[in-house]
N, C-alpha and C positions, 0 to 999 in steps of 0.2 A: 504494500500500500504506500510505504516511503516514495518508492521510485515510481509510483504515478503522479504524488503531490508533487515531488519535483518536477520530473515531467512536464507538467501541468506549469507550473511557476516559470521554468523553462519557456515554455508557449509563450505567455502574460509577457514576459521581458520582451520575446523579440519580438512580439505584435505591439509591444508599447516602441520599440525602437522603431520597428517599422513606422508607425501610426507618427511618432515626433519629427523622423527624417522627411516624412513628405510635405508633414507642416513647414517646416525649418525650411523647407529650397534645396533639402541637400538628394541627394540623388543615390541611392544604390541599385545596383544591377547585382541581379543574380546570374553569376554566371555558366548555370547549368540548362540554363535557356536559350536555345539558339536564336539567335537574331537573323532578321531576314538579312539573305545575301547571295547571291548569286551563285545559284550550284552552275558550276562549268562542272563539266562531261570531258573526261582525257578518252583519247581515242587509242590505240593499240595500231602501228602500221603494220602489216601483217599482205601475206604473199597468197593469195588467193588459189593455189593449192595447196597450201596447208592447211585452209579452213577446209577444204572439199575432203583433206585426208585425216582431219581429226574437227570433228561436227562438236562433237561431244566437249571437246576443252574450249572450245570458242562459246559455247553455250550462256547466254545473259551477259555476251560479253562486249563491251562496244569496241568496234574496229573502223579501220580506215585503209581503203585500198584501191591503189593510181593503176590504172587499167585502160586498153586499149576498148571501146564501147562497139560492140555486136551490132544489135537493136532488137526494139522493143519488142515486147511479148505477152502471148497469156499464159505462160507455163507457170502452171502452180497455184493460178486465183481460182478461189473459191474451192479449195484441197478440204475438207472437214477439219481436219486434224493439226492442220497450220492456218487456220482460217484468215484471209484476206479477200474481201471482194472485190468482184472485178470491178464496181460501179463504183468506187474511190481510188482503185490502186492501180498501176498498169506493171508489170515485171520487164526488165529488160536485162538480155544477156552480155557477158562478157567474153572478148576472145582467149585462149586457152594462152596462157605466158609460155610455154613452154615447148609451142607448134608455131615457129617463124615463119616457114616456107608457104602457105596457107593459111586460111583462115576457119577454125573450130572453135563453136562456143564452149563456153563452160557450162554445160546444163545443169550440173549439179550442185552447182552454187543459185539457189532459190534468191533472188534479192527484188527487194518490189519497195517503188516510189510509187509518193504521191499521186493521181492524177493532174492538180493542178501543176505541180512541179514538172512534171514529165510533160505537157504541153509548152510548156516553157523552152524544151529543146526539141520539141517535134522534129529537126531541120540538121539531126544527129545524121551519121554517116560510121559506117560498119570503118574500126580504122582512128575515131574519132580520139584521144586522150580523153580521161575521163578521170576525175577522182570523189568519190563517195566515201561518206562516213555513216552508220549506223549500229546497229546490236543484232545479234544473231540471237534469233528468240524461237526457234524451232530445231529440232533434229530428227525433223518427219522421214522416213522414206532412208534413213542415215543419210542424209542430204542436211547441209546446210541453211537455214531459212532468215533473211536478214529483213530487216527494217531498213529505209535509208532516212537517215536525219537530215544528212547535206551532201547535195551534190553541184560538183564544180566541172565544167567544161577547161582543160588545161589546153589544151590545141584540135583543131580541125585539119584535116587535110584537104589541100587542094581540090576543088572539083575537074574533072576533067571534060571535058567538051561534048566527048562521047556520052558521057553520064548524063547531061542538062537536056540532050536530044530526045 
């Protein structure tokens, strides 16, 4: 019963300090209270078959990866089990780093933008530089499945004459 009266007594003081300190002007912060403040997000650069060859360590994990841009896609909208609809999201491929002579996507890297974002570069070209930041938040299919946060156009390639005809 002692060590509830105290306790108790304990309380009284620092609600009376409290209670004095806010009359007085003076100011305490408790500082086991987070203050609002800008969560920044660090991103992971990371080699785009390494996510393809281990889904599972990349999982909840935010990355970032400079990539040669395929084009756009519906591979993967509206999967059940990694849910993304097609009526907000559009998916678009990347070409395989590791096949220069040619061009092959990376199917098994699932990654899906915004719709408004993705009309934004409607005017992409297979070939394109591309750098994207997001979180891998699936490993449906043992495929990797990414969100994208931000995406940056780093270079375009020339059009050729043949192409615009």
């Amino acid at each position: 019963m002692n060590k509830l009266k105290v306790f108790v007594l304990i309380l009284a003081v620092v609600a009376g300090i409290s209670g004095y300190a806010q009359t007085s002007g003076t100011l305490i912060v408790n500082t086991n209270i987070p203050v609002n403040s800008k969560n920044t997000v660090s991103y992971m650069v990371v080699n785009p078959l390494d996510v393809v060859a281990r889904p599972n360590f990349y999982m909840n994990k935010n990355i970032k990866i400079k990539a040669k841009f395929d084009k756009f896609s519906t591979l993967g909208l509206d999967y059940k089990p990694a849910m993304r609809s097609s009526e907000k999201y559009i998916s678009f491929l990347i070409q395989r780093p590791d096949i220069t002579d040619h061009n092959i996507p990376l199917s098994e890297l699932k990654i899906f933008l915004n719709r408004d974002e993705a009309e934004k570069h409607i005017d992409l070209n297979s070939g394109d530089v591309v750098e994207f930041s997001g979180k891998v938040f699936s490993n449906a299919l043992g495929d990797a499945w990414m969100d994208v946060d931000k995406f940056t156009v780093i270079s375009t390639k020339p059009k050729n004459e043949t192409e615009t005809k």
